[in-house]
N, CA, C and O atoms as a printed pandas DataFrame, in Angstrom:
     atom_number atom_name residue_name chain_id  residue_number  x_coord  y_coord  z_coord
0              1         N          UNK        A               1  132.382  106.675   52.913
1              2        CA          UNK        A               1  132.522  108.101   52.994
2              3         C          UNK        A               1  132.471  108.735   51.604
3              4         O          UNK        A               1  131.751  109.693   51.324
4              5         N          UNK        A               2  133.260  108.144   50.797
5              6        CA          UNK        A               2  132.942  108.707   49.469
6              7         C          UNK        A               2  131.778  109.180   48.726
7              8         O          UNK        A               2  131.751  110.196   48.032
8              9         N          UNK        A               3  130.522  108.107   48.990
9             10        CA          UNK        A               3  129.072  108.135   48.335
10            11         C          UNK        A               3  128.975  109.401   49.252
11            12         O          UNK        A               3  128.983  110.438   48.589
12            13         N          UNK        A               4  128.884  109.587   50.626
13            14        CA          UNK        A               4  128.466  110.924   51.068
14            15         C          UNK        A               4  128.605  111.868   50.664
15            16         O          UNK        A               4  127.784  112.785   50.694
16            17         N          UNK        A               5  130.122  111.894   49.984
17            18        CA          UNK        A               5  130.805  113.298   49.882
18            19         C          UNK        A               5  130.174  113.348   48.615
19            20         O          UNK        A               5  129.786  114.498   48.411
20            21         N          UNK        A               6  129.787  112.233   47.251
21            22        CA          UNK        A               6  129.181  112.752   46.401
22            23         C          UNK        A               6  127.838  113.354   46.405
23            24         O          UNK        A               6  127.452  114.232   45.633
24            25         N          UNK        A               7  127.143  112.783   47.376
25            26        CA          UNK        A               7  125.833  113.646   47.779
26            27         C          UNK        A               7  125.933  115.075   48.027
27            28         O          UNK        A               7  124.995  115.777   47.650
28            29         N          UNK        A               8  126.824  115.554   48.545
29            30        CA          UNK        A               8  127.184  116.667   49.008
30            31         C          UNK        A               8  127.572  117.942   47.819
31            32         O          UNK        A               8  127.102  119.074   47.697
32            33         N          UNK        A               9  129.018  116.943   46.745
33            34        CA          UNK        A               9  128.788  117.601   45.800
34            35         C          UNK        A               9  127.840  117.783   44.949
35            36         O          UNK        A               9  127.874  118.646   44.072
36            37         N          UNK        A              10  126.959  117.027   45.126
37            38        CA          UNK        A              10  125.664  117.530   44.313
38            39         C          UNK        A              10  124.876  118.735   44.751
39            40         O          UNK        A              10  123.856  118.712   44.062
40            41         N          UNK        A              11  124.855  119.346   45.221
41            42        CA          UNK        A              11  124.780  120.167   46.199
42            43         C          UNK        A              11  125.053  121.486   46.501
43            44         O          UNK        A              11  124.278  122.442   46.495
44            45         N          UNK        A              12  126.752  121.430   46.883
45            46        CA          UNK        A              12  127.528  122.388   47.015
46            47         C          UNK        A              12  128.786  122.196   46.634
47            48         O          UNK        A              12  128.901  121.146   46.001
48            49         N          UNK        A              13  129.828  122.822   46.773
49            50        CA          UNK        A              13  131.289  123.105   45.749
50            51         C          UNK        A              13  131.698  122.331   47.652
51            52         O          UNK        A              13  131.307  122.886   48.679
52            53         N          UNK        A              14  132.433  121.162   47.632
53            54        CA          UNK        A              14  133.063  120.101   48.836
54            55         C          UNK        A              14  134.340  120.256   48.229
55            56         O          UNK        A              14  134.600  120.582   47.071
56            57         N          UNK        A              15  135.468  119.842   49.628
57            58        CA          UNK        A              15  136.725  119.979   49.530
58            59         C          UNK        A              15  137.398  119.347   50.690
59            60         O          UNK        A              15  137.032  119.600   51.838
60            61         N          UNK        A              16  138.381  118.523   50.422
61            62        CA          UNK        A              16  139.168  117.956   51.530
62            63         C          UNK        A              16  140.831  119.572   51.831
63            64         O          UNK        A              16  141.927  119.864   51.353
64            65         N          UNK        A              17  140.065  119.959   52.684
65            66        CA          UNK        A              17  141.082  120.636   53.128
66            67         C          UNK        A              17  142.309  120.205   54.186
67            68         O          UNK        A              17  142.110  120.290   55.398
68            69         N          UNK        A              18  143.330  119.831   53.760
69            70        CA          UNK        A              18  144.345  119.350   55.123
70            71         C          UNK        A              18  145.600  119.776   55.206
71            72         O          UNK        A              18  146.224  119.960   54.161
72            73         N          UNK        A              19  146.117  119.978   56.283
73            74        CA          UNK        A              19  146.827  120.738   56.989
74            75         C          UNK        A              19  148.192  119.873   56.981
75            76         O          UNK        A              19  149.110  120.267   57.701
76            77         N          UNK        A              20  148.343  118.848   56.289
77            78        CA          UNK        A              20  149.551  117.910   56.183
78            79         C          UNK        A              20  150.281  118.071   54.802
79            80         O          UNK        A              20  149.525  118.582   53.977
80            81         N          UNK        A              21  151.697  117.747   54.242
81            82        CA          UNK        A              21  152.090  117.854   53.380
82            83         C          UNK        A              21  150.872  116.897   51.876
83            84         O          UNK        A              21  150.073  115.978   52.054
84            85         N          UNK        A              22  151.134  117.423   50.913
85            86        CA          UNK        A              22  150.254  117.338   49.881
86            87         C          UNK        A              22  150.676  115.677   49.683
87            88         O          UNK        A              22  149.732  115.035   49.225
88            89         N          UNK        A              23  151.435  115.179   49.841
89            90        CA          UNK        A              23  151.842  113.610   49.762
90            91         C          UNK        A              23  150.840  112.939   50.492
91            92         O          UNK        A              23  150.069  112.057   50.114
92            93         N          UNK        A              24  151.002  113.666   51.964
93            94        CA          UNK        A              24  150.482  112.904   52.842
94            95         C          UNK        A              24  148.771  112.755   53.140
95            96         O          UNK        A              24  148.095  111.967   53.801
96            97         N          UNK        A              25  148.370  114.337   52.002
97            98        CA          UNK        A              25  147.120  114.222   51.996
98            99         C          UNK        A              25  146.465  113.687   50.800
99           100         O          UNK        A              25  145.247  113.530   50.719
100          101         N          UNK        A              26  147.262  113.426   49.919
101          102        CA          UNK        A              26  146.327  112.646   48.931
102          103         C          UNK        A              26  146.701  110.816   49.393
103          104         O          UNK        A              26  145.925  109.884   49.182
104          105         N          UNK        A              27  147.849  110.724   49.937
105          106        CA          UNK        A              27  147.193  109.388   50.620
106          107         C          UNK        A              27  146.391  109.284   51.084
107          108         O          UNK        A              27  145.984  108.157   50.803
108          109         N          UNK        A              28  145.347  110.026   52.109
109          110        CA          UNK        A              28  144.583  109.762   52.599
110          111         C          UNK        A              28  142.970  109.997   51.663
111          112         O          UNK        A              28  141.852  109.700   52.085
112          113         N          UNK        A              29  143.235  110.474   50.615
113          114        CA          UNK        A              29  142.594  110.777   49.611
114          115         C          UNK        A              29  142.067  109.204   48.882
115          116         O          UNK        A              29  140.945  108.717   48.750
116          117         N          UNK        A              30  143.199  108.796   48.568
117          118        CA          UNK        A              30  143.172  107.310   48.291
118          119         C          UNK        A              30  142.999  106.210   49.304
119          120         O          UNK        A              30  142.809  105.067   48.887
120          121         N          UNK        A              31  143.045  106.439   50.538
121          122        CA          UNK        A              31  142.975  105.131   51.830
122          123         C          UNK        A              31  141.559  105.730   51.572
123          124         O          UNK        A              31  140.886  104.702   51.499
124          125         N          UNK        A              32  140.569  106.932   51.361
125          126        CA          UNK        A              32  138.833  106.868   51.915
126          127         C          UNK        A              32  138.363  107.274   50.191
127          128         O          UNK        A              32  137.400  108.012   49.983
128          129         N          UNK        A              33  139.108  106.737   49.160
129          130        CA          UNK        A              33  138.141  106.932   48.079
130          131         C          UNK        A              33  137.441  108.126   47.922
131          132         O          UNK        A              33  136.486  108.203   47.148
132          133         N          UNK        A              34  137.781  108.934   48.498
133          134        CA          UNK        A              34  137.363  110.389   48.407
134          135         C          UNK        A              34  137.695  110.880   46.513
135          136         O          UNK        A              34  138.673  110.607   45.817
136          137         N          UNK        A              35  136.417  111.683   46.159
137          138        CA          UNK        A              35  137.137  112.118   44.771
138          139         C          UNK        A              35  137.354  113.845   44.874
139          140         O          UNK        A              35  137.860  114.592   44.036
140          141         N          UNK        A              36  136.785  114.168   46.196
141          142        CA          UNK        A              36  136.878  115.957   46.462
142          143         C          UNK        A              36  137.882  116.517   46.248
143          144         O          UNK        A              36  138.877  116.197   46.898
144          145         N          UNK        A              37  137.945  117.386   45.411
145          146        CA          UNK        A              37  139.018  118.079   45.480
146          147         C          UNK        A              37  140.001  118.485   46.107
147          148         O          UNK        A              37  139.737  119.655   46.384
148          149         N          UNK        A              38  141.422  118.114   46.681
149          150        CA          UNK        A              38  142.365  118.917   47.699
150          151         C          UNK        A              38  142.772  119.836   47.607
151          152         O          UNK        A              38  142.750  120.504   46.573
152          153         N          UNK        A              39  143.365  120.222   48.860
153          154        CA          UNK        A              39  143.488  121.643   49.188
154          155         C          UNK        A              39  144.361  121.302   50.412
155          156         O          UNK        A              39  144.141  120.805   51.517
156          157         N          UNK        A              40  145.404  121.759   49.783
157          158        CA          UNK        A              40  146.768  121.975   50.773
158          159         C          UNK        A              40  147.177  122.529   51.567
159          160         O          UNK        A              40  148.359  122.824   51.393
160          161         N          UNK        A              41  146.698  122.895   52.555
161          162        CA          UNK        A              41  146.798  123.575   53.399
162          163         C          UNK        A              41  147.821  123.974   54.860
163          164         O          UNK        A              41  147.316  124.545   55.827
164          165         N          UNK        A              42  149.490  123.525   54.820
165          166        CA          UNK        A              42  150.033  123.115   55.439
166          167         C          UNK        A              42  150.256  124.491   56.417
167          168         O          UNK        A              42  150.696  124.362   57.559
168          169         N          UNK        A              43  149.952  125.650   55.922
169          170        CA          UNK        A              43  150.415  126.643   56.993
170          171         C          UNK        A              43  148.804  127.161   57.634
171          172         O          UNK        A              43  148.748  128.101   58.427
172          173         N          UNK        A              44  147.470  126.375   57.150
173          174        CA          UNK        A              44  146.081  127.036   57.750
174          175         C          UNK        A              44  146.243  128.703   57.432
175          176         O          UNK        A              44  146.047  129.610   58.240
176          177         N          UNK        A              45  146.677  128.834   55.944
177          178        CA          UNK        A              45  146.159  129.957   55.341
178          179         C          UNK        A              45  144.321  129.979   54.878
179          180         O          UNK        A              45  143.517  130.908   54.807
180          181         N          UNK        A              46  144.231  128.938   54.708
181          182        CA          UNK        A              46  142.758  128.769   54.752
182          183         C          UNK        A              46  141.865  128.576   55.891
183          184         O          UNK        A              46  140.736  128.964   56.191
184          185         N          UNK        A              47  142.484  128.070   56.255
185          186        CA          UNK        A              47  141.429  128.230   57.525
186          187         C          UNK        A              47  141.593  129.595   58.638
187          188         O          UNK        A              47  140.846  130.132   59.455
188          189         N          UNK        A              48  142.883  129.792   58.204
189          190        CA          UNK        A              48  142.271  130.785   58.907
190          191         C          UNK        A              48  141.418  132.454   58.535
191          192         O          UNK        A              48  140.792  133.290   59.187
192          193         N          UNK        A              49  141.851  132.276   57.133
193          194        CA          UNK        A              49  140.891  132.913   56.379
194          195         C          UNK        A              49  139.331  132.966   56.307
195          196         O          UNK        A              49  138.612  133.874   55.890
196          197         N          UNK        A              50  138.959  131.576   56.898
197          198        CA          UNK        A              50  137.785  131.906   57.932
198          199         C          UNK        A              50  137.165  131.743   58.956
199          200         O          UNK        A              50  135.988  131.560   59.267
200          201         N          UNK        A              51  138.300  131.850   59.547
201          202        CA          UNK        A              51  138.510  132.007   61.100
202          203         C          UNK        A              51  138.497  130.533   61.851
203          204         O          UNK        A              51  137.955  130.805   62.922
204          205         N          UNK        A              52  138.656  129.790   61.861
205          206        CA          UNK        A              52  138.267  128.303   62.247
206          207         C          UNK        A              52  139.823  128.127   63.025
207          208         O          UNK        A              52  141.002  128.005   62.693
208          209         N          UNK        A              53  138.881  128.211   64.449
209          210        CA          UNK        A              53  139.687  128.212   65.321
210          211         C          UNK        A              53  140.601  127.177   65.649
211          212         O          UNK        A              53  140.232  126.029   65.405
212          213         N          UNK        A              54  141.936  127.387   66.250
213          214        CA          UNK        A              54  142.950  126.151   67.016
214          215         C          UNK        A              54  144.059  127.003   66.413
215          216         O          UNK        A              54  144.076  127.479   65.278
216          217         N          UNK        A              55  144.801  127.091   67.178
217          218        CA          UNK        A              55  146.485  127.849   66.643
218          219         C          UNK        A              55  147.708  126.499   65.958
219          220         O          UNK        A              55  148.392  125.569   66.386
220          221         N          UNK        A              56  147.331  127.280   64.472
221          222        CA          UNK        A              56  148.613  126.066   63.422
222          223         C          UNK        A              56  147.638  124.687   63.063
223          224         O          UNK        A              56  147.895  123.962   62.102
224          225         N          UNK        A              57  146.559  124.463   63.927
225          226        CA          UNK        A              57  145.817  123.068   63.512
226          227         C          UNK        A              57  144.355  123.372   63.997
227          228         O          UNK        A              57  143.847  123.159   65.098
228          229         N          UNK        A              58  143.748  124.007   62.705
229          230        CA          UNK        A              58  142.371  124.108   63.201
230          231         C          UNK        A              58  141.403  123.200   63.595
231          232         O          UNK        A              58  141.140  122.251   62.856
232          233         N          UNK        A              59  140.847  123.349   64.628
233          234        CA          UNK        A              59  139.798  122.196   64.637
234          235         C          UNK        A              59  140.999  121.040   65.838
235          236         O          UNK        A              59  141.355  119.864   65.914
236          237         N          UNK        A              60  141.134  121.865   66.294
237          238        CA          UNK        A              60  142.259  121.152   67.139
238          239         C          UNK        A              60  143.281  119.781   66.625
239          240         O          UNK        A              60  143.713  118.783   67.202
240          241         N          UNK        A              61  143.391  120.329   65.248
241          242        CA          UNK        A              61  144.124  119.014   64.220
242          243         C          UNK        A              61  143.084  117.995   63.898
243          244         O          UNK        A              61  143.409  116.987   63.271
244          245         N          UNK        A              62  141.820  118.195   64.297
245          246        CA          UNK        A              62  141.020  116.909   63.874
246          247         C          UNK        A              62  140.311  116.758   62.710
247          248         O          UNK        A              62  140.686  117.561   61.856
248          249         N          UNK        A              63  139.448  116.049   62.362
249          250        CA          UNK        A              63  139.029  115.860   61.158
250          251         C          UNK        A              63  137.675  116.084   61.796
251          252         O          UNK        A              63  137.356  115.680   62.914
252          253         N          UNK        A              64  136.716  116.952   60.743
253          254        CA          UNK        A              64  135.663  117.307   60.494
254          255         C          UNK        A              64  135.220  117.812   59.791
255          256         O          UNK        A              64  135.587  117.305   58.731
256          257         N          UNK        A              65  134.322  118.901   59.535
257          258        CA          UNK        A              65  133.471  119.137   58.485
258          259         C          UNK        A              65  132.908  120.864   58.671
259          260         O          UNK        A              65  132.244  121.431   59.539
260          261         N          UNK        A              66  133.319  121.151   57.854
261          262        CA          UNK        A              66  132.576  122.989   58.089
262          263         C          UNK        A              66  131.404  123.258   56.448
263          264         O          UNK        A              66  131.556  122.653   55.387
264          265         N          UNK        A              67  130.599  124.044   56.667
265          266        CA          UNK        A              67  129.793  124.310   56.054
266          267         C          UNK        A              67  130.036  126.300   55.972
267          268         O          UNK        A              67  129.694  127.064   56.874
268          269         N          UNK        A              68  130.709  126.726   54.623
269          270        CA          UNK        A              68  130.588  127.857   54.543
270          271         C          UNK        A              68  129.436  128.526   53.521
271          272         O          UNK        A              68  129.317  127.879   52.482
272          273         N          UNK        A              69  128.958  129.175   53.578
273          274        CA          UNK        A              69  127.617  129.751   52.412
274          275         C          UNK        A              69  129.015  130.835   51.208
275          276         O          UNK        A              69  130.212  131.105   51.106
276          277         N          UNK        A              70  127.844  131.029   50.663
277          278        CA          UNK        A              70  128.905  131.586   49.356
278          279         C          UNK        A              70  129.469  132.830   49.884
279          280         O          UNK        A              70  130.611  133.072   49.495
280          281         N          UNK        A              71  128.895  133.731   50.735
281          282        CA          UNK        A              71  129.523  135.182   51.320
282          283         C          UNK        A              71  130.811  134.891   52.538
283          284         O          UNK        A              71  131.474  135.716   53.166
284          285         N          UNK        A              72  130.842  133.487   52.565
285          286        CA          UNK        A              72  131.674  133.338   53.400
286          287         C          UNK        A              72  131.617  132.848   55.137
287          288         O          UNK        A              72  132.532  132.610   55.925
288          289         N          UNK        A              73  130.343  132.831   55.274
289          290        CA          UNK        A              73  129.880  132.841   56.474
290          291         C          UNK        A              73  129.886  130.930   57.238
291          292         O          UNK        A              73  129.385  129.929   56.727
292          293         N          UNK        A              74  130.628  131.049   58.536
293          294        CA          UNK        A              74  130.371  129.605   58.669
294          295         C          UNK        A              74  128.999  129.295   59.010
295          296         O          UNK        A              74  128.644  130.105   59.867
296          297         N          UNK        A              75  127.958  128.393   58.693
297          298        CA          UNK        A              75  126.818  128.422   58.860
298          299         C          UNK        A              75  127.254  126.738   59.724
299          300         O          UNK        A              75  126.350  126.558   60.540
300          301         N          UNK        A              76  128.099  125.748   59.784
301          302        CA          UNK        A              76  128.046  124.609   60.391
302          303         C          UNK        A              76  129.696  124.428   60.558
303          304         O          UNK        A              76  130.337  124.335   59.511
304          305         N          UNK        A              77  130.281  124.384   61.597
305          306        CA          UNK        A              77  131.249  123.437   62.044
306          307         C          UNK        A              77  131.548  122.643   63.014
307          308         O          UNK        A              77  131.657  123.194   64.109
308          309         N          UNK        A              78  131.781  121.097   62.957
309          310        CA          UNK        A              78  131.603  120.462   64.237
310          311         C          UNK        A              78  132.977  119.090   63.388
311          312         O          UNK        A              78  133.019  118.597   62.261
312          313         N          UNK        A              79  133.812  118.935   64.524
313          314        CA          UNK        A              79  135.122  118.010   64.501
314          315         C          UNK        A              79  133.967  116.764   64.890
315          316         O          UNK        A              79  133.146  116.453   65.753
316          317         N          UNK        A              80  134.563  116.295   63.558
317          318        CA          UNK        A              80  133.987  114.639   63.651
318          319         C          UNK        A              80  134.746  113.618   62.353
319          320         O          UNK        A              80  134.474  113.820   61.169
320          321         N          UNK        A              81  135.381  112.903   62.644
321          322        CA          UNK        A              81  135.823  111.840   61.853
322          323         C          UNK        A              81  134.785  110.968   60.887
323          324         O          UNK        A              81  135.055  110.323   59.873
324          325         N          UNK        A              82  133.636  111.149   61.482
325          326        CA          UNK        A              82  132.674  110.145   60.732
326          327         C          UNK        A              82  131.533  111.257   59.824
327          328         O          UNK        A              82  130.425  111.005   59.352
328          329         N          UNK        A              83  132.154  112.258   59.826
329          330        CA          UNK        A              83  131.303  112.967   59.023
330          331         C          UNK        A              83  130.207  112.437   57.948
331          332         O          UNK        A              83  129.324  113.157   57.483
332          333         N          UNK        A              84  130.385  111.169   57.650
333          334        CA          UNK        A              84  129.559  110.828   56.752
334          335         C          UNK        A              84  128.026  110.473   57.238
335          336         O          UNK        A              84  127.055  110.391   56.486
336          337         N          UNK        A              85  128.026  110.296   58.555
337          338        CA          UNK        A              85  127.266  110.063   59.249
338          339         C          UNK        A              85  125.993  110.904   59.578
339          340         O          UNK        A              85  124.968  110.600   60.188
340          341         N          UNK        A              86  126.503  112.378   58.811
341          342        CA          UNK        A              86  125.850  113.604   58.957
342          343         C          UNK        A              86  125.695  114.220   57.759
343          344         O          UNK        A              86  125.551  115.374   57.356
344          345         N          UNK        A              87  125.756  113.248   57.352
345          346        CA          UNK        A              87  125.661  114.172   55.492
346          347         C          UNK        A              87  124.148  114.490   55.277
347          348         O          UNK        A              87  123.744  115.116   54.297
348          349         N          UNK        A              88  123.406  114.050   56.190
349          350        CA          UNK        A              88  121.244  114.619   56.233
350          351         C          UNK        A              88  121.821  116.063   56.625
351          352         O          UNK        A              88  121.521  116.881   55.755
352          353         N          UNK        A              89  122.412  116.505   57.467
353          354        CA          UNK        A              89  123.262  117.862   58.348
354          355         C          UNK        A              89  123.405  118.728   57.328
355          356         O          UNK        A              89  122.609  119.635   57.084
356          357         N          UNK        A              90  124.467  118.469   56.671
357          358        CA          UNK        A              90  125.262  119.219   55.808
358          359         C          UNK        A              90  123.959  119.164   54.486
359          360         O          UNK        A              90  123.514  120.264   54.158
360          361         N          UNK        A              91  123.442  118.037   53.838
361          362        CA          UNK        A              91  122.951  118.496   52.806
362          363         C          UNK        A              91  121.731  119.735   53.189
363          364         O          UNK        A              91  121.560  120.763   52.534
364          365         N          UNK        A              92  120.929  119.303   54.474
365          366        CA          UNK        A              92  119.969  120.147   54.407
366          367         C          UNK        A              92  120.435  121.684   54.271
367          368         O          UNK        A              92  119.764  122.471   53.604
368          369         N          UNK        A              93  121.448  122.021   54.839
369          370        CA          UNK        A              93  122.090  123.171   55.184
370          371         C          UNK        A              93  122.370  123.815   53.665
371          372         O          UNK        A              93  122.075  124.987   53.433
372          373         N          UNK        A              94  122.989  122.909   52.611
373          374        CA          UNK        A              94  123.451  123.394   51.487
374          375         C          UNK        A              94  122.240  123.841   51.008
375          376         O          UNK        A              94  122.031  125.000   50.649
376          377         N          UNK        A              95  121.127  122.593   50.990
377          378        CA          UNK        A              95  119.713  122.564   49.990
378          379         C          UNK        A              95  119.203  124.354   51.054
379          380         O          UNK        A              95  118.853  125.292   50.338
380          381         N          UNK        A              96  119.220  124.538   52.236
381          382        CA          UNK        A              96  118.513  125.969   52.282
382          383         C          UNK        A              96  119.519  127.324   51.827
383          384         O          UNK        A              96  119.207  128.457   51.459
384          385         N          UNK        A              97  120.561  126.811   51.984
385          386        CA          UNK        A              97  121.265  128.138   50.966
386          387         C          UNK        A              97  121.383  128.088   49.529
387          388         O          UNK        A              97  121.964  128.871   48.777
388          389         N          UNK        A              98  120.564  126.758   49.207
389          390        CA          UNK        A              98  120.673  126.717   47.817
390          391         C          UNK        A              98  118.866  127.664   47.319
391          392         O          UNK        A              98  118.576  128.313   46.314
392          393         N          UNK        A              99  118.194  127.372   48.327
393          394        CA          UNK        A              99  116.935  128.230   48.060
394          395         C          UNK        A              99  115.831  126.815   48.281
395          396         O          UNK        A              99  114.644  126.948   48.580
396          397         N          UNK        A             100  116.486  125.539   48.071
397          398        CA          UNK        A             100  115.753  124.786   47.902
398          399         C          UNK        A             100  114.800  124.136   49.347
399          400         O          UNK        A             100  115.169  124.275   50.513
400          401         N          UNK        A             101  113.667  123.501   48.956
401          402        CA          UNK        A             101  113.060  122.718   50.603
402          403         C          UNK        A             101  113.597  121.905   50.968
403          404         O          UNK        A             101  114.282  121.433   50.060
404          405         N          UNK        A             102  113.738  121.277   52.078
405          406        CA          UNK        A             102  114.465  120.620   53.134
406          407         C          UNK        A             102  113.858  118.936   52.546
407          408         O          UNK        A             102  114.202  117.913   53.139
């Protein structure tokens, strides 16, 4: 998962956003070698700042992946644990808001 997420930051500005105490999310930071930046999110002031639905646990508490463009707009969200699996998904998405070809 890690190599994905660096593809990604190459890309676009990536972030492990989670909804658990900051302890509990940089463990999990360290169990997937992730180097993305965290983001603490224990009350979904962020998420719900853009709108990403589920009341107290967006995304119905699950793990997945959202794609916002720079104005804010969700252009991709879909709950998936294996997100890495979709990183062709997410990069193409970044590379056309980046201006660039697919």
């Amino acid at each position: 998962m890690a190599k994905e997420a660096a593809k990604v930051q190459q890309q676009a500005e990536a972030y492990v956003i989670n909804p658990d105490s900051r302890q509990d999310a940089t463990e999990v930071l360290k169990r997937t070698h992730l180097t993305l930046p965290l983001l603490s999110d224990p009350h979904s002031t962020v998420a719900a700042r853009f709108g990403l639905p589920g009341v107290a646990r967006p995304m119905g508490g699950l793990v997945g992946f959202v794609v916002i463009d720079p104005k804010g707009v969700i252009r991709v969200q879909r709950v998936d644990i294996q997100f890495g699996d979709h990183v062709g998904q997410i990069l193409a998405i970044a590379r056309t808001m980046n201006g660039q070809s697919k």
